[in-house]
C-alpha positions in Angstrom: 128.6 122.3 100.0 129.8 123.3 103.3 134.0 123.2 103.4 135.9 121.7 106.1 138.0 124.1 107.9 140.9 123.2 110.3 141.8 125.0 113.6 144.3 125.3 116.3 144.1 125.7 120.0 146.2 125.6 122.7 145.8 123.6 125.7 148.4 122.1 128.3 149.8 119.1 127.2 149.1 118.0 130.9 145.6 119.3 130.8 145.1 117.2 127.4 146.2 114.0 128.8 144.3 114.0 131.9 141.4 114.3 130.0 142.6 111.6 127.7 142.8 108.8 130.3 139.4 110.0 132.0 137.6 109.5 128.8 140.0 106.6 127.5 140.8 108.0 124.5 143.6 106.8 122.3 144.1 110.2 120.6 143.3 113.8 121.1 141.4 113.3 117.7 138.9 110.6 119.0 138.7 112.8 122.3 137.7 116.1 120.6 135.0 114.2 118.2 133.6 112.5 121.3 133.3 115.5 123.3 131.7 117.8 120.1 129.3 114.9 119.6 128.5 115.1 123.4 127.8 118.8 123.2 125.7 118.5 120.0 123.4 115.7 121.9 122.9 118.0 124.9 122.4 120.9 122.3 119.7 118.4 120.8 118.4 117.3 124.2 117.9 121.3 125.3 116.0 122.0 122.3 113.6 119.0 122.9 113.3 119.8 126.7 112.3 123.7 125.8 110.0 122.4 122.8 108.4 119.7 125.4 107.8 122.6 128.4 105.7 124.5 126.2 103.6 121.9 125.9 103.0 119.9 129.1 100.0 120.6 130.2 100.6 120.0 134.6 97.4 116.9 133.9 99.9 114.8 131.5 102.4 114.9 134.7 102.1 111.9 136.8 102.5 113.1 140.6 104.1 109.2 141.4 107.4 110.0 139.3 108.4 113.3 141.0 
């Protein structure tokens, strides 16, 4: 079982509420989950894109969508 480990960074209070507001989070917990979640789907999405190139063959492209 994996353990849960906490850590500390430091950021400009300034910096930290700008970001808040853009993303309309109510605290700089929901903003940090929200923005690892949004890494680990493009993280996801990457994989699936590289997996998906090697396989496209240039037929299975349809020339009206580009």
């Amino acid at each position: 079982m994996a353990t849960s480990r906490a850590i500390t960074v430091r950021i400009s209070e300034a910096r930290l509420r700008k970001l808040m507001r853009a993303r309309k989070a109510a605290t700089q917990s929901e903003l940090i989950n929200t923005l690892l979640a949004e890494e680990e789907e493009r993280l996801r999405s990457h994989a699936v894109l590289r997996d998906t190139a090697r396989t496209v063959r240039a037929s299975d492209i349809d020339a009206r969508l580009l």
